[in-house]
C-alpha positions in Angstrom: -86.4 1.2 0.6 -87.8 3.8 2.7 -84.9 2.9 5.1 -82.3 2.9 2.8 -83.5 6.8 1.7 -83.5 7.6 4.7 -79.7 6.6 5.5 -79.1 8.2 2.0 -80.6 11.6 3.8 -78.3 11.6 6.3 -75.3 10.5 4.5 -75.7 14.0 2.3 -76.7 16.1 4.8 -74.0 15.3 6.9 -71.4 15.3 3.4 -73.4 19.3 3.4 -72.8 19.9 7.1 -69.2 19.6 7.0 -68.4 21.2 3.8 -70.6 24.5 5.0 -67.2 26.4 5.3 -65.6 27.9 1.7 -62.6 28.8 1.3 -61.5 32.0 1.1 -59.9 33.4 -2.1 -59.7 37.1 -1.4 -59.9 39.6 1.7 -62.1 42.9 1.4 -60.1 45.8 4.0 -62.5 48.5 5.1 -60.6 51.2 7.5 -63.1 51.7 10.1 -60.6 54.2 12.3 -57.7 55.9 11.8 -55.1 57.8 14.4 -51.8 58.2 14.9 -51.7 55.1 17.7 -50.6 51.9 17.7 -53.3 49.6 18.3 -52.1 46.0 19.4 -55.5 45.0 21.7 -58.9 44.8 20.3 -62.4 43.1 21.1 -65.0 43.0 18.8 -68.8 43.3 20.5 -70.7 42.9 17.1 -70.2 43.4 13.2 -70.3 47.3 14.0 -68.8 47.8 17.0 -65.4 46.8 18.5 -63.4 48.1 21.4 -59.8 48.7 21.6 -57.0 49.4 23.6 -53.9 50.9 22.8 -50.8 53.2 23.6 -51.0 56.8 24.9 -53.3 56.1 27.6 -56.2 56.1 24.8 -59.2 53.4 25.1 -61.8 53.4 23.4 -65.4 51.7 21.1 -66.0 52.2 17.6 -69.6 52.4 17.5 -70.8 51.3 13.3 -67.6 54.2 12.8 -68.0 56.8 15.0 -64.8 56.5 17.4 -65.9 57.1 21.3 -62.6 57.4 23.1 -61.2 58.3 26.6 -57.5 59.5 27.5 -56.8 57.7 30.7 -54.2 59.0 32.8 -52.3 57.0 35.6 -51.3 60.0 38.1 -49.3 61.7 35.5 -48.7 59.1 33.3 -50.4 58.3 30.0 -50.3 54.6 30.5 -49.5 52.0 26.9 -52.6 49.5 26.7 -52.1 46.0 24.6 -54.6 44.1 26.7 -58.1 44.5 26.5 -61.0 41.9 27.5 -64.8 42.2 28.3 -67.8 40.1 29.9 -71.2 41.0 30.1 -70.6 44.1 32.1 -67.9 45.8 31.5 -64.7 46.3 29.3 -61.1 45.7 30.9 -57.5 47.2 30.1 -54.7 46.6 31.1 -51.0 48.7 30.8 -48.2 46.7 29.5 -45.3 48.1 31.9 -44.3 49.4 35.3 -46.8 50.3 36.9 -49.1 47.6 35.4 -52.9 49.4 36.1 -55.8 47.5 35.1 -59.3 49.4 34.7 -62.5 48.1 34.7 -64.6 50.5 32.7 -68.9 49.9 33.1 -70.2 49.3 29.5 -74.5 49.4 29.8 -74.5 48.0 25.8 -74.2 52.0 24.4 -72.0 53.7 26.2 -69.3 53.8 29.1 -70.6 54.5 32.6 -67.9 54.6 34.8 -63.8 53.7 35.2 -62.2 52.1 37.9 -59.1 51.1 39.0 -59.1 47.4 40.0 -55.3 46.5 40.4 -52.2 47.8 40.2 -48.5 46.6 40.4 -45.2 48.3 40.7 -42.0 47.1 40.1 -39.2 47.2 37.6 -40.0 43.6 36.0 -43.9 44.4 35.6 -44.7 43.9 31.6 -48.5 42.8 31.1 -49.1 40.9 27.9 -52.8 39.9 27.2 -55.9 39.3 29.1 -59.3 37.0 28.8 -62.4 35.5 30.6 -63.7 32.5 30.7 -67.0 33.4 31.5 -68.6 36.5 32.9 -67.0 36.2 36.5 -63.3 34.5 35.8 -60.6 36.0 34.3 -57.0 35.7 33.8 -54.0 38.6 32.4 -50.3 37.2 31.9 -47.3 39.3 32.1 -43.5 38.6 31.9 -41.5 36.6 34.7 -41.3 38.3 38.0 -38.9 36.2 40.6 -38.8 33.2 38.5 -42.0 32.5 36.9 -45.0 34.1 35.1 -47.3 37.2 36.5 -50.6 35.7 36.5 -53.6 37.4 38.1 -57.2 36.0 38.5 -60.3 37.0 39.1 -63.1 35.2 40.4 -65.7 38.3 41.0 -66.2 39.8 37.3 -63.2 41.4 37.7 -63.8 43.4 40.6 -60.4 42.1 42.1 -57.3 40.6 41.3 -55.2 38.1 42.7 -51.5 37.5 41.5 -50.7 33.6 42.1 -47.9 32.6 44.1 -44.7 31.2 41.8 -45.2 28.3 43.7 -48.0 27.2 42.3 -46.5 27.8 38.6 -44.1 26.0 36.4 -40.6 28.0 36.8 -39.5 30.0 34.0 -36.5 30.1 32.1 -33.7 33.2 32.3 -35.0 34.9 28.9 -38.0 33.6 28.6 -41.2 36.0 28.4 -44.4 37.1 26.4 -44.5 39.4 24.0 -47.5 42.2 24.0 -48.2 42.2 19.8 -51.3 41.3 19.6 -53.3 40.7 23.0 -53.1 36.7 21.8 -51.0 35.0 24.3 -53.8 33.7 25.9 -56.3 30.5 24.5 -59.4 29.8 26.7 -61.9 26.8 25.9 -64.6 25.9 28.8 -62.1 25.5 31.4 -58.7 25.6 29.6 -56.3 28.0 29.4 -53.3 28.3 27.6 -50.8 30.3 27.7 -47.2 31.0 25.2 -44.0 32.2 25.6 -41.1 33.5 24.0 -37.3 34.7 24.1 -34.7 31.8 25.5 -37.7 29.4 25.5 -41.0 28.9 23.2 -43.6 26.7 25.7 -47.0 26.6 26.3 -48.3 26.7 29.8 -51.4 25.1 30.8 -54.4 24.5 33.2 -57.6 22.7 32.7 -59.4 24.3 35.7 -59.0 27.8 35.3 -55.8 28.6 36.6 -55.6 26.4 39.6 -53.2 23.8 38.4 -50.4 24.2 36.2 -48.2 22.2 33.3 -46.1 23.2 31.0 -44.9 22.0 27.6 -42.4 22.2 25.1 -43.2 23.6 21.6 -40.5 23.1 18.0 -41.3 27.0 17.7 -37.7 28.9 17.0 -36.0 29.9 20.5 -33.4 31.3 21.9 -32.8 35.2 20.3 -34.8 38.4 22.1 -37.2 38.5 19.7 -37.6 34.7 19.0 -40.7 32.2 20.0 -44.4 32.4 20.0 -46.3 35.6 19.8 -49.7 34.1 19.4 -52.2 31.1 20.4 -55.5 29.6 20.0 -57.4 26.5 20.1 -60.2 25.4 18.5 -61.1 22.9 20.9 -59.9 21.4 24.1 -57.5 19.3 21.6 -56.8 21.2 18.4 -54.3 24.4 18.8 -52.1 26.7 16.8 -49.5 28.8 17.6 -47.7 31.1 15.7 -44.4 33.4 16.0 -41.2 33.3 14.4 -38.3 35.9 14.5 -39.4 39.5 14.6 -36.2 40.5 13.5 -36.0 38.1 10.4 -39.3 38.6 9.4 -39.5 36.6 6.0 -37.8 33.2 7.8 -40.5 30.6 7.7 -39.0 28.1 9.8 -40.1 27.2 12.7 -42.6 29.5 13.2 -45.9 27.8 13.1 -47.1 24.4 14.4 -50.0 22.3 15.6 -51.5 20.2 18.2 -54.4 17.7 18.8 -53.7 16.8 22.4 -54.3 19.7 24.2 -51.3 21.1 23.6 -48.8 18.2 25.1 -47.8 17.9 21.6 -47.0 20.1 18.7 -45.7 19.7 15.0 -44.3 22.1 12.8 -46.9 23.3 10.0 -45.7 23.8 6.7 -41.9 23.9 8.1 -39.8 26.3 5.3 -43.0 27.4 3.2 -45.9 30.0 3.7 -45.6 32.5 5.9 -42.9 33.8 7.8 -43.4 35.9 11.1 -46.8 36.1 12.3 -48.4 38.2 15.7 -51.9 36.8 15.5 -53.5 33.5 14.1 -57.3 32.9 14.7 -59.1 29.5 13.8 -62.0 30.7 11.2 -65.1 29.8 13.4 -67.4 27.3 11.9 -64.4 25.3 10.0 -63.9 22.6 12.0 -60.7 24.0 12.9 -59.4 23.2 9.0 -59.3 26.8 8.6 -56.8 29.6 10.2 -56.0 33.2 9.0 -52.4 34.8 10.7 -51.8 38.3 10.5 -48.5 40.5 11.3 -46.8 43.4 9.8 -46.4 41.7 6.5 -49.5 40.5 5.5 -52.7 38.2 5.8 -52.1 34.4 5.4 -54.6 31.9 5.2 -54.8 28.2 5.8 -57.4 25.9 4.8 -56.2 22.5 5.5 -54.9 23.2 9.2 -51.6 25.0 8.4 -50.5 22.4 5.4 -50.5 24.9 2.9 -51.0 28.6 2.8 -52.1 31.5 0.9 -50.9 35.6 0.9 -54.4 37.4 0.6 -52.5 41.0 1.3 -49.3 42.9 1.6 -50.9 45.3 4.5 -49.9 45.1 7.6 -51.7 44.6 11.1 -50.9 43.5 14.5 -54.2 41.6 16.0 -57.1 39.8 14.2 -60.2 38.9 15.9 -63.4 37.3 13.8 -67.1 38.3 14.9 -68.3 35.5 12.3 -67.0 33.3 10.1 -66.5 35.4 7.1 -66.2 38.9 8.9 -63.2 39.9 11.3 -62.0 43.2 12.9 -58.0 44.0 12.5 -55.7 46.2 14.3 -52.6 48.1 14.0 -50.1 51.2 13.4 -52.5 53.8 13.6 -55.9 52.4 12.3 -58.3 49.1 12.7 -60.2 47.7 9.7 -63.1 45.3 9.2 -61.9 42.1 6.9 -64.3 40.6 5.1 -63.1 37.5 3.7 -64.8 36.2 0.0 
């Protein structure tokens, strides 16, 4: 008897354990910073505090609301940011077009210490889309095709330098095919993976499971082909599960073939919810905590929300952002034309 309890014990606390996520049945929007910038790149430190990035050379941390912000100036250009990323250390920006300047600015937990320059690329086919790390000394940015495949650059040193790899150690590109700089979310990192979407002529995936040494690429069902066509956003859950998310930015209510699925790393995808829910999306973000079952995209049109892995979704507001990033699992920060809010899903 005392066995059988026992197995009974674990049976419900396990049945407890995975239903610990709720679903959501209504968003909260608190504005949290308001200018007249468009603010495609953020990273959230905590529930009060979240950096961004974004055009008119400004960079800056909202600190529980009060805005601390720098102009940066690249000789005697104000530079367009829609890449940010951060490790222990420091904060990171990057500029999204000719010349692409990354910055390294010292971050001691309160305030800024210092800015650097750490790289910087010329050229008329320099565009800069997004930037992560996988840990506190290894990063990656990704930027459109130059001579026939991606811009990648790596660091190894806590971003202290920056390599660009060689196109012969990358999958070739298609004529057309890019990134597009909405949201700072062409880029998926777990442990050693990276992933990385494109857009335009083609919609793929590119991948490397040790940190950017070795490369694959797949095909994705996402809508190709047009300018404004293809993925604008990724993330996995796992080294299997993965969403990614895009559609036509021109047609923004079509709902096909704009959102699908994978459980294999990203070899494979399927279309989620092909013809119903939302149409064009710039950022999707698993919910954390949800087993991956949960998802919430964001764009110009609205909030959606998934809980059953993209079968079905729900509209939980008309207003408009570019970039969602979650601090928890009921609490996110959001960006976009001239403001970022704090989301606090019910």
């Amino acid at each position: 008897m005392k066995f059988t309890a026992l197995i009974f014990i674990l049976v419900l606390c396990f049945s407890c354990a995975s239903d610990s996520h709720k679903s959501f049945t209504k968003v909260e929007i608190q504005e949290v910073f308001n200018d007249s910038l468009s603010i495609r790149a953020i990273s959230p430190l905590d529930t009060g505090r979240v950096w961004f990035a974004a055009n008119r050379g400004i960079v800056g941390l909202i600190d529980n609301g009060i805005p601390k912000l720098a102009t940066i100036k690249y000789e005697d250009s104000l530079l367009q940011f829609r890449s940010i990323a951060q490790n222990k250390e420091a904060v990171f920006v990057l500029s999204v077009a000719n010349p692409g300047v990354l910055y390294k600015i010292g971050f001691d937990g309160k305030e800024a210490t210092y800015i650097e320059e750490v790289y910087v690329e010329k050229g008329d086919k320099v565009f800069y889309d997004a930037m992560a790390f996988w840990n506190d000394k290894e990063g990656i940015a990704m930027g459109d095709p130059v001579d026939g495949c991606l811009s990648i650059i790596i660091t190894r040193d806590g971003g202290n330098s920056w390599n660009k790899l060689l196109c012969e150690d990358l999958p070739s590109t298609e004529v057309g095919e890019a990134g597009f700089a909405a949201s700072n979310s062409n880029i998926a990192i777990v442990d050693d993976h990276v992933w990385i979407a494109s857009g335009g002529k083609k919609a793929r995936v590119f991948h490397s499971a040790d940190k950017g040494i070795h490369w694959e690429v797949f095909d994705t069902p996402i809508l190709q082909g047009g300018a404004m066509t293809g993925i604008y956003s990724i993330d996995f859950y796992d080294e299997n599960l993965g969403v990614i998310f895009g559609g036509d930015w021109e047609k923004k209510e079509f709902n096909e073939g704009n959102k699908a699925i994978t459980k294999d790393g990203g070899k494979t995808w399927k279309l989620m919810s092909n013809g119903e829910g939302p149409g064009y999306r710039s950022s999707v973000r698993f919910v954390p905590g949800s087993e991956g079952e949960a998802m919430v995209a964001v764009g110009s049109p609205g909030i959606s929300y998934s809980d059953d892995r993209g079968d079905s979704w729900v509209d939980l507001s008309e207003e408009g952002f570019y970039a969602i990033e979650f601090v928890n699992d009921t609490l996110a920060f959001a960006s976009g034309r001239n403001r970022i809010s704090k989301l606090l899903f019910k």
